[in-house]
KEVEXPA-696066 format. One record per residue (C-alpha): y, z negated, x negated; residue in one letter. Coordinates in pm, whole numbers, plus 50000, padded with zeros to 5 digits. Layout:
YZXa
...
END
This chain:
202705556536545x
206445572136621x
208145563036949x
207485597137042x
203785593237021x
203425562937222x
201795570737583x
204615561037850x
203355523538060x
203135541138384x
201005566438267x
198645539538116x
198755514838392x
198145548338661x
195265559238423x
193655523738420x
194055521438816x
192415555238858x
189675543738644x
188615515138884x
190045516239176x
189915540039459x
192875551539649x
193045567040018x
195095565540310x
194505555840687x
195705575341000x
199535558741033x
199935569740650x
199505534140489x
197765536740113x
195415511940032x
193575504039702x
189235495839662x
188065483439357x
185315508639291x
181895490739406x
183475466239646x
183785474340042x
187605453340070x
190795472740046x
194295460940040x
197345477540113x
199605488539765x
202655478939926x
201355443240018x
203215413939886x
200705390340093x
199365357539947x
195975366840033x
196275386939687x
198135420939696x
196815450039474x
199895450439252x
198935417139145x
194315424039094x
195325454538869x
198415432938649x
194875408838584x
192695432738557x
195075452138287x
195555420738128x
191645407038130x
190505438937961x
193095439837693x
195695466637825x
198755440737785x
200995427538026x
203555453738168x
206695450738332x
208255454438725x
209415492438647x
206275500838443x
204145487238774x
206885502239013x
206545535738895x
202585535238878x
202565526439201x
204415551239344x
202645571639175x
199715565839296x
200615562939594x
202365594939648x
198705612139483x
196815592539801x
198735605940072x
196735639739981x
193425622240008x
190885621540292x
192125598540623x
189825569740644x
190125536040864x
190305507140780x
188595472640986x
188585435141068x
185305416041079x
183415440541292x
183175478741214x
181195512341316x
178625523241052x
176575555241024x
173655559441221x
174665544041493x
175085505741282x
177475480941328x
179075457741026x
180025424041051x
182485409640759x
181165378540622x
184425372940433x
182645366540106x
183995375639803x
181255393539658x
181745417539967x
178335409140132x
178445417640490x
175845420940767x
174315451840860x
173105454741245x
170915489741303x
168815499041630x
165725480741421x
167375448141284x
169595433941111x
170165425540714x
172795414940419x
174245440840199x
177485452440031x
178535484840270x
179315514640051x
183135519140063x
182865552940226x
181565541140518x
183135508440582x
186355492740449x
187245458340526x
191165445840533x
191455410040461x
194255386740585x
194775348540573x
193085345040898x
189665357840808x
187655331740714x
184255334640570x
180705330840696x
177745315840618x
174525337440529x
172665343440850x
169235324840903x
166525353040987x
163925347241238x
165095317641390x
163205325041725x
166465318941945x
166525282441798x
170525287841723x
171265297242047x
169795269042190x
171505246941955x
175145262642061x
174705255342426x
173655217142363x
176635211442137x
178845229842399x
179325210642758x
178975245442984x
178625229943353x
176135254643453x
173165279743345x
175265307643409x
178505298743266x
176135298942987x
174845332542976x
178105345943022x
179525327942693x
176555347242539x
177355382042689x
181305375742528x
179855368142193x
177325392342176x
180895416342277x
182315401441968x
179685416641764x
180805453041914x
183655470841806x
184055499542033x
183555475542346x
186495458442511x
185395424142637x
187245403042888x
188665367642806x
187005339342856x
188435316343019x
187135279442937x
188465257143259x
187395221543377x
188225184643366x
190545165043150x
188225152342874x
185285180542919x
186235195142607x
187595229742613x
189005229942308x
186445221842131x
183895246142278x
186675272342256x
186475264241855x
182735265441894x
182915299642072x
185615312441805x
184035298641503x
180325317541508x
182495351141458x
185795338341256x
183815315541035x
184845275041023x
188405282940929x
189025301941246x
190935273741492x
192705278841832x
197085285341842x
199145279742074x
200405307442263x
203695326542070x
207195321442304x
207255361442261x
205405394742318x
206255401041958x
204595372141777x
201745374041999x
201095411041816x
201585398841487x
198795373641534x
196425397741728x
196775427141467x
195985400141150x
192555387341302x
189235392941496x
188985371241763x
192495353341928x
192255320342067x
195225304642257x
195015267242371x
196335245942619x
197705271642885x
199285256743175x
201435289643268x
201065323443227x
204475344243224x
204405379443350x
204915389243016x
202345372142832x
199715382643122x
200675420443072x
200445413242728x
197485397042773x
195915429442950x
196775451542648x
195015426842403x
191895431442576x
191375467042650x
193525482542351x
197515494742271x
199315511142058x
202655498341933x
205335519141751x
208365501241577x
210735516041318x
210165508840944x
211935485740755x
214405498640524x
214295536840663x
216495557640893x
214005572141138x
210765565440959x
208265539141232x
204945525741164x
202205522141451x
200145492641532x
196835497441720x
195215467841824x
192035456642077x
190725423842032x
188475396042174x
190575374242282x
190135337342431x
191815312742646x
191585271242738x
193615253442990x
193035229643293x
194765257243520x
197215284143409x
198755290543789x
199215316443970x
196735349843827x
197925385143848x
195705412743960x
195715429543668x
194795399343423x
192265387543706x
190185417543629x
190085410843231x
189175368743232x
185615354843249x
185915324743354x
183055297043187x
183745262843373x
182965228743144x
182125195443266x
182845153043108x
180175150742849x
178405122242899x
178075106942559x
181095109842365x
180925115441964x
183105113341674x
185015144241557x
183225141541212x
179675143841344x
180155171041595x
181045190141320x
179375181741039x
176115188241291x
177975224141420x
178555237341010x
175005229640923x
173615246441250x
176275277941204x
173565294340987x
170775293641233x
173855298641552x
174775335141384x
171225344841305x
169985338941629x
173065353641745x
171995387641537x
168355384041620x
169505387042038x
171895418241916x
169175438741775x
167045429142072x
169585436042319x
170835472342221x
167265484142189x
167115484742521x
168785509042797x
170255499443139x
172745516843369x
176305511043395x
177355495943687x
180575514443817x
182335486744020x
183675464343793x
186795473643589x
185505460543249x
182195487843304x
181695478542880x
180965444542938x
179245448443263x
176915473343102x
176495446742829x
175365420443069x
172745447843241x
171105453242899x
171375413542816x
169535409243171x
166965437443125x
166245418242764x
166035385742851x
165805380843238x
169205358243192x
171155369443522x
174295377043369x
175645406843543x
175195384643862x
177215359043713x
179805380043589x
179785397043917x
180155359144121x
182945350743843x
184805384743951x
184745374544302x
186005343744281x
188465354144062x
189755374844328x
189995345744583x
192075326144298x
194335354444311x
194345355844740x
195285314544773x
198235323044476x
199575357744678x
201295349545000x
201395389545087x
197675392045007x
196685369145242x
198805381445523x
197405418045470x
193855405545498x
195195386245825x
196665418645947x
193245437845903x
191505414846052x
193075432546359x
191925465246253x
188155476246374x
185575476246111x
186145521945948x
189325522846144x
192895524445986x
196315523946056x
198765546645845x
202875534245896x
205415537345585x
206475512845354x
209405497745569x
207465498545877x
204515477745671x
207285456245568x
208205445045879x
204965442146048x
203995420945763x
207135402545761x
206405394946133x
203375382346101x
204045358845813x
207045349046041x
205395344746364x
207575316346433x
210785322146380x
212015292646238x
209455300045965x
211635315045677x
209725343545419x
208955330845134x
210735334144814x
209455366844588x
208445386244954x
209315420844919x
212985423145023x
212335464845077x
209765489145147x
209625503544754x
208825469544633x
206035463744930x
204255491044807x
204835482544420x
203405451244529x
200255464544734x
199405491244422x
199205461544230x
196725441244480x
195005477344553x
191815458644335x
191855422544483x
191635440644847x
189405463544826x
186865436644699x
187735420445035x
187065450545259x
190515465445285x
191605495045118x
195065506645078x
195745541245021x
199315563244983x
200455596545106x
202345622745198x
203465644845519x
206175667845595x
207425630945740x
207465618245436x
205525592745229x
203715564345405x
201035535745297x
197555536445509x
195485500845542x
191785515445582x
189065483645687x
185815492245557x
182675493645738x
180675473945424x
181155437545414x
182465423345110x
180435411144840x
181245372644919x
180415376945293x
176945398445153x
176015371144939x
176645342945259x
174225368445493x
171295359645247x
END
């Protein structure tokens, strides 16, 4: 055969990939490749070292006796290709936990042969998702799964709070109601927070937690110096785990916040003029530490905080978890089994907690099971907001000042007149100097208050803004309805 009659490399390597892999594109314009049959996709462009598709389709030319091509041959493909997929049909791709048709869910197992679990509003079961309705993205931090024990009559459950040390019975129902979260991918969750002694083992149960949805690879990190990093890890994974926090920086708390209920970040591409790429990301996310400080409002509203106690019999490393992998089967099963059983049935949503998702959650969990965890989550709100009272100097001299105020009255001043009544009244002696971070001027006093707006008003006091022909002011209303600390002390 001439030169001339030879078919160019490109055009056999682009024929070859057509042949057995399917190409499409997701929303921010990113081509990925799907062997034909199998529900994992990679990105073209990838150079990971999870496996990148440049280097499955140089084996797979090579395996089935195409020959072995060079950079430019590949190069060329590939763009190719890749060019041809930007005209194909938008479709998204997912992490460990994915929507299905008919109102399914998917969770990854991380096997290689692609099986994945299958939840639906009558069970659960194992099967490899066609690649039109789910498509699974693989990174170094998704580990892999065992096969899920059916029928286990709640027996894993059981076995996941003994190994854990939770210090009470609701504590315990709570870490259910997060997990069970895990398993949902349109609902945001809010972090748990595992507190308690030195020596009760937070870390460990935080690895306990994270490991029935990341798999035995999946392992707690230590929290990234910057806002950055902290992305990076999020976007790569499932479930975020962040050990050892002893203080929270304003950044990493607003950071924090958008982890939990969802963000979008844009940044410009590498290697282009005006070209960016966009990062959307809304994970699970968990925390450990003795005590992180001071909470912000905002961050308040998004923990869960599940309390651990000493263990009283202390065991080696080796056979906690040699006993945890072997129960891990039954532990996800039984985890699946409560899933089915708690989205068959309906409850309402309560609308006076911020995370409404995961409060609903807990109402369908109770109506299920009889468990009592919207009443926990509720009690772990409110005292929540009394961590974030004793830690805000200008909270606690508002409630002082509406103390003052009748029960349904209120009292309506502007900003710098609220500062300096406040101000006053922290400073009732006069040798008593404000303390540092007090709003210096009557902008940052109502910044400030905006911010606390949630914390008060589940004490009773609401703070509202306005305008007259006067001009703007700030007006401290005291509620007729006792708050929900003082409601549960009448009983």
């Amino acid at each position: 055969m001439s030169e001339d009659e030879k078919t160019p490399a490109r055009e056999v390597i682009a024929d070859y990939a057509q042949a057995h892999f399917r190409y499409f594109r997701t929303a921010d314009g990113t081509v990925y490749a799907q062997r034909k049959g199998h529900p994992v996709a990679r990105p073209i462009r990838s150079q990971g070292t999870t496996g990148s598709h440049r280097q499955e389709l140089m084996v797979g030319l090579f395996r089935d006796g195409r020959g072995v091509f060079n950079g430019t041959a590949l190069k060329e493909a590939l763009d190719l290709i890749e060019a041809l997929a930007l005209s194909e049909d938008v479709q998204p791709v997912h992490i460990r936990v994915a929507p299905g048709f008919d109102g399914a869910t998917w969770l990854d197992l991380g096997r290689n042969d692609g099986q994945s679990v299958r939840i639906h509003p009558t069970g659960w079961d194992i099967a490899i998702p066609d690649p039109r309705e789910v498509c699974w993205r693989r990174t170094q931090l998704t580990g892999e799964l065992p096969l899920p024990v059916k029928d286990t009559d709640s027996k894993g459950i059981d076995l996941l709070l003994r190994l854990c040390n939770f210090a009470t019975a609701e504590t315990e129902c709570l870490a259910i109601a997060w997990l069970l979260g895990c398993l949902e991918p349109s609902v945001p969750v809010p972090a748990p927070f595992l507190t308690g002694p030195q020596g009760a083992g937070k870390s460990t149960g935080g690895r306990m937690l994270v490991r029935v949805i990341e798999g035995m690879s999946g392992d707690l990190r230590r929290a990234p110096k910057d806002e950055e990093n902290l992305i990076a890890a999020v976007a790569a994974g499932w479930v975020t785990a962040l050990d050892n926090l002893s203080h929270m920086t304003p950044d990493l708390s607003d950071a924090m916040c958008c982890i939990v209920t969802g963000i979008e970040n844009v940044k410009r591409a590498l290697f282009t003029d005006g070209d960016v790429y966009r990062v959307g990301y809304r994970r699970p996310l968990l925390l450990t530490g003795i005590d992180v400080g001071v909470i912000r409002p905002d961050l308040a509203e998004r923990l869960l905080p599940l309390r651990l106690e000493r263990p009283k019999v202390r065991r080696t490393e080796a056979e906690l978890w040699a006993e945890y992998a072997e129960a891990l089967p039954v532990v996800l099963g039984s985890l699946l089994d409560l899933a089915v059983k708690v989205r068959a049935v309906k409850a309402e949503t309560p609308t006076d907690l911020r995370m409404a998702d995961f409060a609903r959650l807990c109402a369908q969990l109770d109506a299920a099971t009889g468990l009592g965890a919207l009443t926990a989550y509720r009690a772990s709100v409110d005292d929540l907001n009394d961590d974030v009272i004793e830690g805000d100097l200008l909270a606690q001299t508002v409630l002082k000042h509406a103390d003052t105020i009748e029960p349904g009255g209120a009292q309506r001043m502007t900003s710098t007149e609220w500062l300096h009544c406040l101000s006053r009244l922290y400073s009732s002696d006069e040798l008593r100097a404000l303390p540092k971070g007090w709003p210096t001027t009557g902008k940052v006093l109502s910044d400030r208050l905006k911010r606390l707006q949630p914390t008060l008003a589940a004490r009773g006091v609401l703070i509202d803004t306005g305008r007259t022909y006067e001009g703007r002011y700030l007006e401290m209303t005291r509620t007729t309805t006792p708050p929900p600390h003082e409601q549960e002390q009448a009983f």
